[in-house]
N, C-alpha and C positions, 0 to 999 in steps of 0.2 A: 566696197573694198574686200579683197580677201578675208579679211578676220569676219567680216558681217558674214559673207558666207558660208564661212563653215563653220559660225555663232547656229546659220539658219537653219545647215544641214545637221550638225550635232542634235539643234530642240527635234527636227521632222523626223532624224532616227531615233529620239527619246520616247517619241509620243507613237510610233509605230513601229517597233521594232517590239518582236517575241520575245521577252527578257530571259524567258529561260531555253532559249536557243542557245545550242552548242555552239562556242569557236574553239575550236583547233588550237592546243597547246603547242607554239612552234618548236622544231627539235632542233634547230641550226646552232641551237643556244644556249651554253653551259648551264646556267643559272634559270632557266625554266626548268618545271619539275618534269622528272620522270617516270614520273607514278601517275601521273595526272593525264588523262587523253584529252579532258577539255573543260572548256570553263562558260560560263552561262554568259549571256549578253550581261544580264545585272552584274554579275560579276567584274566585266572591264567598265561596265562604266561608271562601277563604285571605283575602282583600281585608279583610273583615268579622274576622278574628278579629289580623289585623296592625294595624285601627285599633282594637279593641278595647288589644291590648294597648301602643301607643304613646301613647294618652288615659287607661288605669288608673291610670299611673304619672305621670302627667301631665309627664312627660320632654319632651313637647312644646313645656310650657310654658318650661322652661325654655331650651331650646335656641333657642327663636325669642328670646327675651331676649339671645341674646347677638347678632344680627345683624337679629332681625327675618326672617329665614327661616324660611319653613313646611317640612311636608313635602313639597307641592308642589313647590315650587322646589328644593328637594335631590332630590326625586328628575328631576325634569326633568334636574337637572346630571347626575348621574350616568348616566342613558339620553340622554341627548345630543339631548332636544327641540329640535326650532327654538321660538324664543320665539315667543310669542302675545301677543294685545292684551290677553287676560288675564292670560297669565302670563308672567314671564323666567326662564328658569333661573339659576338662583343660581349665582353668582362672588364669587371671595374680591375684600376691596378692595383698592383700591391706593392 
């Protein structure tokens, strides 16, 4: 089935793929950085397996339930983004 497949293709690119090869920071896209020209294979596939496991459990969902914060916006807080016209970093209310 599809999912097996690309379970098979994902471990064959883990176990052979140069972790610290560049990929290409796409620019089509607000909210990729600008500063950044690119980012290491380990890099998405720690990215890739932290949003896997933050949507499995769908913990997301509830979390933004209680404020309406993404992950976005919690992590902008905690790495100390300047806001954007996309995005604000999340603060508690007052």
């Amino acid at each position: 089935d599809a999912y097996a497949a690309q379970n098979a293709e994902t471990l064959r690119l883990a176990q052979t793929a140069d972790l610290d090869a560049a990929v290409p920071v796409p620019r089509d896209s607000p909210w990729f950085p600008k500063d950044v020209e690119a980012w290491s294979v380990r890099w998405v596939f720690l990215h890739v397996i932290s949003e896997l496991a933050r949507h499995a459990g769908h913990a997301d969902i509830i979390r933004e339930s209680i404020d309406g914060a993404t992950m976005y916006e919690l992590i902008a807080a905690v790495e100390h983004w300047e806001p954007q016209p996309w995005l604000t970093p999340w603060s508690p209310k007052t």
